[in-house]
BAFI-691656 format. One record per residue: x, y, z of N, C-alpha, C, O, CB in turn. Coordinates in steps of 0.1 Angstrom, whole numbers, plus 5000, padded with zeros to 4 digits. Glycine has a CB too. Layout:
BAFI-691656
XYZXYZXYZXYZXYZ...
END
This chain:
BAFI-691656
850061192612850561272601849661252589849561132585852061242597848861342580847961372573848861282559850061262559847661542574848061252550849061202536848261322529847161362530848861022528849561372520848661512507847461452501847361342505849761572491846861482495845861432487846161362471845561282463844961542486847761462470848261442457849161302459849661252449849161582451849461242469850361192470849561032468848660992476851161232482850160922455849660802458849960722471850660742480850060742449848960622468848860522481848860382474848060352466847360552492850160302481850060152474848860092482848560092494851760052475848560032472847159942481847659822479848059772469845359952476847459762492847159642497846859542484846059542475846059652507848259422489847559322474847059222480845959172476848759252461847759172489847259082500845959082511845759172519848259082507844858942510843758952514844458952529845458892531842658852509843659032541843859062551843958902559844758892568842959172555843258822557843558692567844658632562845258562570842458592568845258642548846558592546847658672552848658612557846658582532847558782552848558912558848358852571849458842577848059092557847758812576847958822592848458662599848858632610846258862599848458612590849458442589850558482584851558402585848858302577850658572578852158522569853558502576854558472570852658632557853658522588855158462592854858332595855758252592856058532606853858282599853158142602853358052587853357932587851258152608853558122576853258072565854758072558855157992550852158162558855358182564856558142558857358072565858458052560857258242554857258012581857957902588857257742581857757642586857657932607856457732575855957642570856557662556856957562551854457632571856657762550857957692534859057702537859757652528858157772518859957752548861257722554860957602558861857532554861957822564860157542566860157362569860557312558861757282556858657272574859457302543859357312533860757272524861057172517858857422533861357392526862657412522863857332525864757302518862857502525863457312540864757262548864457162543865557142537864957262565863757052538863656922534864256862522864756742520862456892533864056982514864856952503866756982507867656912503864157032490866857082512868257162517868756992526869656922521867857352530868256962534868556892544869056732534869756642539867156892555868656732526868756572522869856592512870056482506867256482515870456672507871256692500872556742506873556722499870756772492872656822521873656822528873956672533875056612532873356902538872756622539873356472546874056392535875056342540871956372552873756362523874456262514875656352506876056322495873256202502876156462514877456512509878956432524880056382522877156732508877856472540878356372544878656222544879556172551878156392550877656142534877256032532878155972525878455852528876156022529878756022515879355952500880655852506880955752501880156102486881155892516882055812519881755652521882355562516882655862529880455662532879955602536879455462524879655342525879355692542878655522516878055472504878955432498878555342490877155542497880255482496880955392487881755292492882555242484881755472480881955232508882155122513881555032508880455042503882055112523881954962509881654772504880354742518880454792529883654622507879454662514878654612518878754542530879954522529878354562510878354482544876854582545876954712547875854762544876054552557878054792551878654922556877955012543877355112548880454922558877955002532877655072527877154992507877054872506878855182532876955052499876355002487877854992480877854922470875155102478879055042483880354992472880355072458880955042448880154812466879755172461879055262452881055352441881755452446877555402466881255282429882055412428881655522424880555582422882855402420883755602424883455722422881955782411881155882413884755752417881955732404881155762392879755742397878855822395881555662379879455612404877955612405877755712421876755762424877355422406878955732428878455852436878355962430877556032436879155882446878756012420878156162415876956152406876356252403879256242405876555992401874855982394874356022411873856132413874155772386874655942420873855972429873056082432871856092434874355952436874356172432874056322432873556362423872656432426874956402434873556362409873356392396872356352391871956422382874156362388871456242394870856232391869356312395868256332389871056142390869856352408868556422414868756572403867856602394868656452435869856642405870056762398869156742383868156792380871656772396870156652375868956622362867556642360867256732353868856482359866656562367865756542370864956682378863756682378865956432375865556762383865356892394865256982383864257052380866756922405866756982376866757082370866357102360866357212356867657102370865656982349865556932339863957022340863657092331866056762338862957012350861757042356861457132361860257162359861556982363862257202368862057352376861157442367860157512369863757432379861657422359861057562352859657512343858957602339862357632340859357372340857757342341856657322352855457312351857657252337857357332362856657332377856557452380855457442385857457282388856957582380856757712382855857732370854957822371858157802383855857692364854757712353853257652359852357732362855157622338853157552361852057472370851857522380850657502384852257352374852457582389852157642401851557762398850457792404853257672408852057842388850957932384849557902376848457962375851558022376849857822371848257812361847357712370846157722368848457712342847857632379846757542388847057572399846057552405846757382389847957642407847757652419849157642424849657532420846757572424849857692431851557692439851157562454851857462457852157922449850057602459849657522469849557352467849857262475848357582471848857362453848457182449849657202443849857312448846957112437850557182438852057162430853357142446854257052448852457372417853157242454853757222465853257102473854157012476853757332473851857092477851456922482851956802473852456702478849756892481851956822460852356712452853756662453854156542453852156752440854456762453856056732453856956672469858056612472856756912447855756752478856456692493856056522493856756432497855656782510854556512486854456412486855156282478855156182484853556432486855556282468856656262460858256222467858856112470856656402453858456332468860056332475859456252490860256162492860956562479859056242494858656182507858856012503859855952507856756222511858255982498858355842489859455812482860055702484857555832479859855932473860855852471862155832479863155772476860955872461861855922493863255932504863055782508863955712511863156072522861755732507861455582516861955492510862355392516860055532518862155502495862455362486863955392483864555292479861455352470864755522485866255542487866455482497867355402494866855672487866255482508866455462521866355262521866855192529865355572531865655222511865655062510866654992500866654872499864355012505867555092492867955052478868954972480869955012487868255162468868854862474870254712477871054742466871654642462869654502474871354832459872254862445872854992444872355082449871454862433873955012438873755182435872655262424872155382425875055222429872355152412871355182405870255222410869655322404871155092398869655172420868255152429868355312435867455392433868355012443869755332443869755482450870055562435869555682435871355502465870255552431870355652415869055682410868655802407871255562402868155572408866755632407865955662414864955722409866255592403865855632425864955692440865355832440864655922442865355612456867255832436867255982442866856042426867256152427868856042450866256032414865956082404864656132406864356242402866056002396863456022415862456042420862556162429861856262426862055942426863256162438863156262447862856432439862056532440864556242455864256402430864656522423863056572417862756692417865956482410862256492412861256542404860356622415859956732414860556412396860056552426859356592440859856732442859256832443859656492454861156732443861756862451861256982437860357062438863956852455861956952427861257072414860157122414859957232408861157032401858957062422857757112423857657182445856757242451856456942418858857152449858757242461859257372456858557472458859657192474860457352450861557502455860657592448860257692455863457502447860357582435859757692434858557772438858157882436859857682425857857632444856657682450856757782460856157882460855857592454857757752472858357792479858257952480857758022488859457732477858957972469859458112464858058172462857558252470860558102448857458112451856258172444855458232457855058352458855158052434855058112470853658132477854358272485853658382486852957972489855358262489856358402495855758512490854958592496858058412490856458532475856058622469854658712467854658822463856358602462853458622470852058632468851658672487850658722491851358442459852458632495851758642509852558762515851958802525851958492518853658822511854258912520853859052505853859032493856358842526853459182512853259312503854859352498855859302504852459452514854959422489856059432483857359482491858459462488855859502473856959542500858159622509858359512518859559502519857659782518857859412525858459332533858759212522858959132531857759312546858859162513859259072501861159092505861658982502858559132482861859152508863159152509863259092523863758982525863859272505862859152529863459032545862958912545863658822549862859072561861158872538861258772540861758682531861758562532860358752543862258742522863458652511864858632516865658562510863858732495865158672525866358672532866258622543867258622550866958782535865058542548865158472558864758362555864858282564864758502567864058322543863758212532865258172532865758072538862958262515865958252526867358202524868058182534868858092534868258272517867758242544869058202557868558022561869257932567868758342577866858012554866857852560867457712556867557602559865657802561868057832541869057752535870457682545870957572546869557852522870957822551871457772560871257732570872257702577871857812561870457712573869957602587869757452582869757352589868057662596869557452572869657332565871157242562871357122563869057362554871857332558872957312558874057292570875157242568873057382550873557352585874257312593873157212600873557162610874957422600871857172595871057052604871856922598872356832603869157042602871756962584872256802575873156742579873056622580872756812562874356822581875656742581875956672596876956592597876856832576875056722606875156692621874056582620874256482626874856832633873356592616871756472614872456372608872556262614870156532601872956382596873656272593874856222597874956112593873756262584875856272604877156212611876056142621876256022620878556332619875356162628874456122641873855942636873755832641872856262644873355992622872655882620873255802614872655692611871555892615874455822611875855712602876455642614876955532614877555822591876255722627876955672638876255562645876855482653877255782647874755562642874355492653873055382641872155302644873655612669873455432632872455342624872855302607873955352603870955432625872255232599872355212586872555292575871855382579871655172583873055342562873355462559872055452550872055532540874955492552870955392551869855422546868755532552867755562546869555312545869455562566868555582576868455792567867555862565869255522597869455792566869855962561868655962550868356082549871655992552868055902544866355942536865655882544864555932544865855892518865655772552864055802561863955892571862955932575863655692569865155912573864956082586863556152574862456172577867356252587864056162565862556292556861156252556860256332556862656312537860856092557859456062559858656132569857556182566859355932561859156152585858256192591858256362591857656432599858256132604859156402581859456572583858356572572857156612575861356662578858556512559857456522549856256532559855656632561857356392539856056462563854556452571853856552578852656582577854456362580854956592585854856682596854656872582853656952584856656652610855256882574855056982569853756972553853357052545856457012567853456822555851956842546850656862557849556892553851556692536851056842570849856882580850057022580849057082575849756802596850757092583851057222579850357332570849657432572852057192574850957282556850457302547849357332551848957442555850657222539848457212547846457202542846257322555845557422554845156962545846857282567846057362573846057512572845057572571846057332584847757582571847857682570848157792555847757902553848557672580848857702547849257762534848257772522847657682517850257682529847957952517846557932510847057932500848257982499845258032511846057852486846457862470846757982465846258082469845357832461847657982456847558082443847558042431847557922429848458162441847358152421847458072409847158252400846358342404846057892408848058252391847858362382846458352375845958262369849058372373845758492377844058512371844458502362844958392364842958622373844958532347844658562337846658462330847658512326844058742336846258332332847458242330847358232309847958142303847158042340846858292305846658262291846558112283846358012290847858332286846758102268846857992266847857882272848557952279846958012255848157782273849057702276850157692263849857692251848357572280850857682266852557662259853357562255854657552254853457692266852557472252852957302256854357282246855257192249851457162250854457402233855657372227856857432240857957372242855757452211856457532246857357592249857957502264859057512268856857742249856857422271857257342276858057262275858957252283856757302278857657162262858457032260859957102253860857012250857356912249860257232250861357242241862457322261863657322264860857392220861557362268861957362281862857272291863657292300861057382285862157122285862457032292863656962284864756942289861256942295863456932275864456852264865156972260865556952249863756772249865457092264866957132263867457152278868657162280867057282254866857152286867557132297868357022297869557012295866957132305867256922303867656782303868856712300869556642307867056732295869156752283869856782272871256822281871956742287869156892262871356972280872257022286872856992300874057022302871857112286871956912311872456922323873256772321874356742326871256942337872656672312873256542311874456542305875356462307872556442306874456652294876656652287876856722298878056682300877456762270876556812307877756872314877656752327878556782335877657062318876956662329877256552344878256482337879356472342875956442353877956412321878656352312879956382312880656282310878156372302880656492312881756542310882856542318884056542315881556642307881756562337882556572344882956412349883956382356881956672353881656272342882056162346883356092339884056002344881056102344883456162327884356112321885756222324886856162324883856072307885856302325886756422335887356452317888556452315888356342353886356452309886956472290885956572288885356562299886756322277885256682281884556732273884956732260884656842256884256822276885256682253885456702240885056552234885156522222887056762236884756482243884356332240882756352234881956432239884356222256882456252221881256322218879756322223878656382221881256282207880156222232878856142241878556282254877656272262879655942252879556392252879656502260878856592250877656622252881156552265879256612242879356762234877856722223877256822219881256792224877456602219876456592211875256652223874456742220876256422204875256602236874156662245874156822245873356902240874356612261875556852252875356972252875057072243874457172247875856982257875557072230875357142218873957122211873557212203876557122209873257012212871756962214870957042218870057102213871656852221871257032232870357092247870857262241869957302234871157032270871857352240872157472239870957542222870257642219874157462238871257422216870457432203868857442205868157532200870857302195868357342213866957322215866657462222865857542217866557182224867257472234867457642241867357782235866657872239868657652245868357772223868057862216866757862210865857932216868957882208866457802200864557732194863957752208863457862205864357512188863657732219863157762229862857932231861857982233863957702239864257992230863758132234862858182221861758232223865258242239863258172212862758222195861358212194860558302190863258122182861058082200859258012204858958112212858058172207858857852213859258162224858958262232859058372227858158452230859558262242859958392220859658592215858658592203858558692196861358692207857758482200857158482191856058422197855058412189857758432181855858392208854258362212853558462212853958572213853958312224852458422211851258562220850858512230849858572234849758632211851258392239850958372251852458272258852458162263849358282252853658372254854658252261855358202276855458282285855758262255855558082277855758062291856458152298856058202309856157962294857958202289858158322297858658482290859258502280859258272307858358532295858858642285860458702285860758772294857758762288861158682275862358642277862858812276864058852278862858502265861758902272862559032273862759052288863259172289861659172266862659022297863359022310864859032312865459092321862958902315865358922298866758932302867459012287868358982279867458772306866659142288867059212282867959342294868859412292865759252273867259322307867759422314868559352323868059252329866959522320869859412324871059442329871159352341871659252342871159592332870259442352869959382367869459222366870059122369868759482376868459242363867959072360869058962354869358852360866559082348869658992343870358882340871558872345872158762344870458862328872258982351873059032360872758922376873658852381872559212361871458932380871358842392871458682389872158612397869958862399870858632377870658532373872058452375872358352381870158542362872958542365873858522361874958512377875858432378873958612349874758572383875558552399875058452407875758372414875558672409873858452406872858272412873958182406874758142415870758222402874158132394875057992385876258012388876957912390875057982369876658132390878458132396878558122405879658072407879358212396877558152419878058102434877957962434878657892440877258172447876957912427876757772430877357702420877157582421875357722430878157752409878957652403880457642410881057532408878957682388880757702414882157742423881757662438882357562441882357962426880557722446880357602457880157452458880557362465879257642463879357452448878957282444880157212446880657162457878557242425880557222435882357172432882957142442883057022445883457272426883557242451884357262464883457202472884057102475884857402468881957202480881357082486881856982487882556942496880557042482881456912472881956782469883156732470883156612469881756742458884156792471885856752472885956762486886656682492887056862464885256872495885756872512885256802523885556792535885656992518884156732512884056612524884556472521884156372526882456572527885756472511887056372510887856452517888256402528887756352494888156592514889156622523888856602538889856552543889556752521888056632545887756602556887956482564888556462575886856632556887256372554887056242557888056152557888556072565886156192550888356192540889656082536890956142545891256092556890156092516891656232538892756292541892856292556893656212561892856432535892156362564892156452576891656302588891956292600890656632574890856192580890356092592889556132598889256062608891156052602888756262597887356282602886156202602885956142591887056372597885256182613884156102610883256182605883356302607883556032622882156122598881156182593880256262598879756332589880556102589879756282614879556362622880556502624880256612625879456282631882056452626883056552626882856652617882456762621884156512623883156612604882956692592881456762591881456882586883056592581880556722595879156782594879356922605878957032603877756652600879956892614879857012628880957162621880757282622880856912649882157072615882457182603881957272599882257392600882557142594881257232595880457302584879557402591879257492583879457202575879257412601878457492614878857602610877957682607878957462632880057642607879857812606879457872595878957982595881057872609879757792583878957862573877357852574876857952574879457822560876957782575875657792580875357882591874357952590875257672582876057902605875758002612875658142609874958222614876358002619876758162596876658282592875758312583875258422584877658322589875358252575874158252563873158252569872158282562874058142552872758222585871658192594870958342603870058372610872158072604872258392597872858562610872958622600872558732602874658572623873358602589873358742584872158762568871758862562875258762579872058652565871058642551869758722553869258792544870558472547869158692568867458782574867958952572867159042570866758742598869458972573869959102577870259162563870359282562871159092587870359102556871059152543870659262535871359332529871159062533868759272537868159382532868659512534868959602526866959372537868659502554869659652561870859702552871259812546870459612578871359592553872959702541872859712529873659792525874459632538871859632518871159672509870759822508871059912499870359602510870059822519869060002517870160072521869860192521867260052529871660062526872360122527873160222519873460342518872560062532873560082513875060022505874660032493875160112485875559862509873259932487873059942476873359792469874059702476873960062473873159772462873059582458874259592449874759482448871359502449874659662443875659602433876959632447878059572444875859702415876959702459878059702467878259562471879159472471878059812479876959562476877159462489877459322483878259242488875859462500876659292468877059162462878259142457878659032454876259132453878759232456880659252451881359222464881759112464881459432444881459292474882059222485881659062489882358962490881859322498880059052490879858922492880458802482880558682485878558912492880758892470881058742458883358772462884358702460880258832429883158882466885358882469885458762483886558712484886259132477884358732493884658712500884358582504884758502512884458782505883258582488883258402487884258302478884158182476881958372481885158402474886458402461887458352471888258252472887058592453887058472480888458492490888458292497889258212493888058672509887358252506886858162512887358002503887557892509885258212512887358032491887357902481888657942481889057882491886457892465889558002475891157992473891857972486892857902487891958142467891158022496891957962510892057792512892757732521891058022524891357732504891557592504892757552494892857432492890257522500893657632487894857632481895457622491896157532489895357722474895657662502896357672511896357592521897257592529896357752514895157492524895057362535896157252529896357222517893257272537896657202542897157102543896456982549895256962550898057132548897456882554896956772562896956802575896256742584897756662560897756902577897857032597896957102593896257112603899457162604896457162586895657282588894957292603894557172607894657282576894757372610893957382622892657382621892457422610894257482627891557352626890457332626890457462628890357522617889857242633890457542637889657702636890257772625889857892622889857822651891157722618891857792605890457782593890257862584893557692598889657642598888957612586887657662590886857702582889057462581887257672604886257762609886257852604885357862595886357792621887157962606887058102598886758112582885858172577888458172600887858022574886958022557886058032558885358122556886857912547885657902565883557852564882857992568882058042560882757702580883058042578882358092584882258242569881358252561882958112601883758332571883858422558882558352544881558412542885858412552882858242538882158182532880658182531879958202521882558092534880058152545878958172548878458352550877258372553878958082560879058422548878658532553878958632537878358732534879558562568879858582531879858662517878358552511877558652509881758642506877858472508877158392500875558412507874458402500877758232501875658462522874558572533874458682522873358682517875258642551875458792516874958932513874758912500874459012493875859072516874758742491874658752478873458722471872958762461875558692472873058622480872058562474870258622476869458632467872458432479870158652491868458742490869258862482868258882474867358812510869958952478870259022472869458992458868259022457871459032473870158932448869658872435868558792440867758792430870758782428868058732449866758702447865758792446864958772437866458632455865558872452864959002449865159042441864359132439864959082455865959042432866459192420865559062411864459092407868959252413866258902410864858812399863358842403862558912396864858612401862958762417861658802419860758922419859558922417861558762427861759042420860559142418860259242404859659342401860859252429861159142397861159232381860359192375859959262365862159222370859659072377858358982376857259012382857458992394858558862381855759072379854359032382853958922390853958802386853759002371853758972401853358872412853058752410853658662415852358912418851758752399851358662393852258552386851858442388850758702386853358582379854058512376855558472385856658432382854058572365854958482396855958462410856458302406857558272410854958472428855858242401855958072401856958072387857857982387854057982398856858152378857758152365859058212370859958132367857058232352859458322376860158392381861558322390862758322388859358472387860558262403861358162410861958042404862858002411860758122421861557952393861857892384863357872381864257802383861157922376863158012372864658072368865758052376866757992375864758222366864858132387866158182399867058012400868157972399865158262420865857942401866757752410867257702397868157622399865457592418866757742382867057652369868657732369869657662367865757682352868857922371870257842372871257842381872557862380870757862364870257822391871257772401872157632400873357602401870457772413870657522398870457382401871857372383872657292382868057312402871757472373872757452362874157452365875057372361872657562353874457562375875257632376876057552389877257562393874657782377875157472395875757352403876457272399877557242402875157292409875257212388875857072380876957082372877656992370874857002370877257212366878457262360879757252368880857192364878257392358879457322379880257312391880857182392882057152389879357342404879757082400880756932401881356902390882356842390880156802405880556952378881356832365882356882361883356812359880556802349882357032358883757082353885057052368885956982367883557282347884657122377885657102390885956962396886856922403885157182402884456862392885456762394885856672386886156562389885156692403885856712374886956652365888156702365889256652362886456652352888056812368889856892371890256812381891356772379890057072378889356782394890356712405890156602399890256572411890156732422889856512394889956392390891256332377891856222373888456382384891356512373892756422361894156492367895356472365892656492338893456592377895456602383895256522392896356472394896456762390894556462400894756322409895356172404896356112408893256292414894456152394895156062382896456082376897255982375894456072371896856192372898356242368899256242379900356202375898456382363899256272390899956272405900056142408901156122412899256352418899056022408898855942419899355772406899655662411896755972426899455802396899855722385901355652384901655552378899555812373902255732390903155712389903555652407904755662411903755822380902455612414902555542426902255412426902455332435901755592434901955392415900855242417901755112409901355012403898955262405902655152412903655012400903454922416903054802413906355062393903654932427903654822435902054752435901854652441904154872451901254802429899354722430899654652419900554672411897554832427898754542419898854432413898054512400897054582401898254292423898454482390898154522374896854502375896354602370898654442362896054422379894754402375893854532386892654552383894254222378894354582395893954702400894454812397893954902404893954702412895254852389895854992390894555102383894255222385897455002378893855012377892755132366891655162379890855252378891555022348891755102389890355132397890855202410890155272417889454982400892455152415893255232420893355392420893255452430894055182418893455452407893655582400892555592401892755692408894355592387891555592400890055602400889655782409889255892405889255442412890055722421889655872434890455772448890855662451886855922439890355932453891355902467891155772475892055712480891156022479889755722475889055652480889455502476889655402482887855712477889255532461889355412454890755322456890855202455889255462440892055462461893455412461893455402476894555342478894655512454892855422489892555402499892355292503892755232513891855452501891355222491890755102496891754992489892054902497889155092491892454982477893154902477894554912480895254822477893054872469894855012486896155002501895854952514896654912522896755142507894554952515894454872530894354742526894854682535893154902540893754622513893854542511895254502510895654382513893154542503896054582508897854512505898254502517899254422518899054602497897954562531898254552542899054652543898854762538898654442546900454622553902054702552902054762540901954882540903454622552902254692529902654672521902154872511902954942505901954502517900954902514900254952508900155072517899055132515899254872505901155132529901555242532901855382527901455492530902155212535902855332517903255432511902355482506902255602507904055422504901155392496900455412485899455552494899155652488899555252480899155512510898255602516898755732512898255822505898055582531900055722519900955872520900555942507899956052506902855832521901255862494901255902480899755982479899656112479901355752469898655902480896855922478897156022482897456112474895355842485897356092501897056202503897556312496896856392492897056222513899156322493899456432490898756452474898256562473900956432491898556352463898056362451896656402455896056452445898256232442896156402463894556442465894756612469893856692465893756332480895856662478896056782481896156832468895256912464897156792491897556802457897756912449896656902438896756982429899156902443895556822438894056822432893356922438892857002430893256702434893156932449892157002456892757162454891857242451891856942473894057212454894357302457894057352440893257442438895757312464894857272430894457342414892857392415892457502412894657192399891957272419890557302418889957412424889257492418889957202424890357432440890057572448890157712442889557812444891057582459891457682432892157832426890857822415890157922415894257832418890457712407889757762398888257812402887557892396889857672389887857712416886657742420886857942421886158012415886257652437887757982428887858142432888158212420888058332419889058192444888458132410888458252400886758232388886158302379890258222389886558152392884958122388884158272396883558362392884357912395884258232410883758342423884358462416883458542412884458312442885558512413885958662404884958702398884158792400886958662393885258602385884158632377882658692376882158772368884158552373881858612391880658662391880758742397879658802397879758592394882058842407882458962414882159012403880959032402883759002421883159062389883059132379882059152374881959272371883659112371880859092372879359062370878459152374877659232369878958952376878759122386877759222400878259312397877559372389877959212419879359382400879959532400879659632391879459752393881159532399879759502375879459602363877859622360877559692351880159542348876859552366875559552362874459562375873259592373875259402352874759542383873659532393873759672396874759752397873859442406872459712399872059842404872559892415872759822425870859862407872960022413873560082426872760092435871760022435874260202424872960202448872060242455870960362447871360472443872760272468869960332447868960452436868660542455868560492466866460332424868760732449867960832461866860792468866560682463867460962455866060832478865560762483863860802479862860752481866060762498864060932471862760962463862860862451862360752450862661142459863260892445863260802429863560632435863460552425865060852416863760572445863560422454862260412454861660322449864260402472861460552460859760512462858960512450858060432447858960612472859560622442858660622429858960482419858060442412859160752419859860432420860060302418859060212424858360172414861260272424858760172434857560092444856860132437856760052428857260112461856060242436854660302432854460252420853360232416854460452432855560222413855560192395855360062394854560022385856960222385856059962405855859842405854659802410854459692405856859792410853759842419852659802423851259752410850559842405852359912432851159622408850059612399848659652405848459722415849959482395847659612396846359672400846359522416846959422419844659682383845159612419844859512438844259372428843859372417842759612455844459272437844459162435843159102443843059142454845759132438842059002439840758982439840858912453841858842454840158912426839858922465839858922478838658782476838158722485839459102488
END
């Protein structure tokens, strides 16, 4: 079939020997990926584990298991968005070697740590390593696939999210079962390895031609309001208070420096990012649904592998195989999501995906201590399959509103607010389940000996462990823990799904509908920059 003469032609941005690797290239940043995905599922199975008493585990409390977690976030999130910066001005390729190498190390010195302090900063280390993957991840994607195939392979980038998430939690019940709970970060040393041989050989550099001056204010006011911000909201949820000032001086700090941050940017003539981006609708529209699935998921994570473990007596392996169906479905349906996209249209399909990840979180109002296992199959699975049509959705609507070139600044965003919108997640949701657990479980504890009641009330765990110390005696106290742990989890669920509402209402009112299929291509043609140097 002849093309008119009048009719443009997108040209090729990609050099032809990169085009002809690129699924080879994008199974090497899904490895990539899975490494960071994978070590953060396994220590959601782990926390139980780690908070046993020694040798079994570090004795770690409630509190220093959420630094655990938190501290990588901090440090992740605190960074994301100066690492997408570096990836563009030196190269996505050297910034991605750097960070596997990094997180590699520091999985080795977590995996040795005689303290909780010790695992609190290894996993800080890590956090810094991974901030220089994820976004590279994204960026080298964006630069190796031509613009029309950029949506599938962003949707199968994301489904390895879910393969990660159902490898983790089975990798680690396996390796809690038959080995040390240190062993869950040296499993990553030989994956690190195996995906920097990878790399050098197959993954080529980028780096934006014309990166302008450097930004160094706009950096450092990047980092110290994050920072800022992500430490009052972990702060808030440790102390299960925000109005405490050791909360609110960070966060109103970090929100302050943030604002001074964007002002520096609408006033550069070379700024790191150009913040009229989130002047349109769609863009801050996706952004803004990235921080609500993951502040609503985070949360509910972190509480169902107590419910699983504590409540239900599941082993740590058990609980991981759980989890199988949401990951099956995010694995099956996320590569697919594009198809009902070009159908449906992105503000459809992300409104059902965000009702059905609403729906998925409030159904945990409703578990008990019977609940059926295929009862909880089906959530997960629903779960996994609304959070499939939400997410390559909005990743595309961020990454392609952005200049190729700036693929490394773009993907940034997308994880800064995610990796926010997480840490929000545990701190606000689990300080909700932390003070109606405390309020329920308070008026159980007159039989513990006074000098334990404060560490008793602590978490389910905490009142677990000193009922098995009383013997008989400390029966009831179990009975009491579970049910005060149920009517926690259920307040929390309702608020996780009405968090998930909210980012429904979001999508519906701002994401683009389906555009005709003439004015879809004239679109492409508009977005194509000039060809890119071979």
């Amino acid at each position: 079939m002849s093309i008119p003469s009048g009719a443009p032609v997108a040209v090729p941005q990609v050099p032809e020997a990169v085009h002809r690797r690129r699924w080879a290239i994008l199974a090497v940043l899904m490895f990539s990926l899975l490494i960071v995905v994978l070590d953060n599922s396994i220590l959601n199975v782990a926390v139980k584990t780690i908070a046993s008493p020694s040798p079994t585990g570090l004795g770690a409390t409630q509190s220093e298991l959420e630094w655990a977690i938190n501290s990588y976030t901090l440090v992740f999130a605190g960074l994301l968005f100066t690492a997408g910066l570096l990836g563009d001005r030196i190269g996505r390729k050297k910034v991605l070697l750097f960070g596997i190498v990094l997180f590699g190390a520091g999985s080795a010195f977590a995996a040795m740590s005689g303290s909780p302090a010790e695992l609190i900063t290894w996993r800080a280390v890590m956090g810094f390593g991974a901030a220089f993957v994820m976004p590279a991840t994204l960026a080298v994607l964006m630069n190796v696939f031509e613009r029309d195939e950029q949506p599938k392979a962003i949707g199968i980038w994301a489904g390895s999210v879910g393969l990660g998430i159902a490898i983790g939690p089975i990798t680690g019940g396996l390796l809690l079962e038959h080995f040390w709970w240190g062993s869950i970060f040296l499993v990553n040393v030989p994956v690190v390895v195996l995906a920097l041989i990878a790399m050098v050989v197959l993954v080529p550099d980028s780096r934006d031609p014309k990166p302008g001056r450097l930004d160094p204010v706009g950096v450092v006011l990047s980092i110290i309001g994050l920072v800022l911000l992500v430490y009052g909201i972990i702060r808030g949820g440790e102390l299960a208070d925000f109005t405490d000032a050791s909360v609110l001086l960070p966060v109103i700090g970090g929100l302050a420096v943030l604002v001074v941050f964007v002002l520096h940017e609408k006033r550069s003539s070379s700024p790191a990012i150009d913040v009229s981006y989130f002047r349109k609708p769609a863009f801050s529209a996706a952004v803004a649904a990235i921080a609500l699935v993951f502040f609503a998921l985070m949360g509910v994570t972190f509480f169902s592998a107590f419910y699983m473990q504590s409540v239900r007596g599941w082993s740590a392996l058990q609980s991981g195989l759980l989890i199988l169906p949401l990951a099956v479905a995010q694995m099956v349906f996320a590569p697919r999501a594009r198809l009902v996209v070009d159908r449906f249209g992105a503000r459809a399909v992300c409104t059902v995906g965000m009702l059905m990840v609403a729906a998925g979180l409030a159904a945990f109002a409703l578990f008990d201590a019977t609940t059926p296992v295929w009862v909880m199959c089906v959530v997960f699975f629903v779960q996994g399959t609304g959070m499939a049509h939400v997410m390559p959705p909005v990743t595309v609507a961020v990454m392609q509103a952005l200049p190729r070139e700036k693929a490394g600044s773009g993907s940034a965003v997308n994880n800064t607010f995610r990796q926010v919108g997480g840490a929000l997640g545990i701190a606000v949701l689990g300080s909700v389940l932390s003070a109606v657990y405390r309020g329920d479980i308070e008026g159980h504890l007159d039989a513990v000996p006074a000098a334990a009641r404060d560490v008793a009330g602590e978490s389910i765990e905490a009142t677990l462990g000193v009922a098995e110390k009383m013997g008989p005696a400390g029966t009831p106290l179990v009975a009491a823990a579970h049910d005060a742990f149920m009517s926690a989890m259920h307040v929390t669920a309702i608020g996780s799904a009405c968090v998930a509402l909210v980012g429904t209402i979001v999508v519906a009112l701002f994401l683009p509908g389906r555009a005709p299929a003439g004015q879809e291509a004239a679109q492409d043609e508009e977005a194509v920059p000039a060809p890119a140097g071979r």
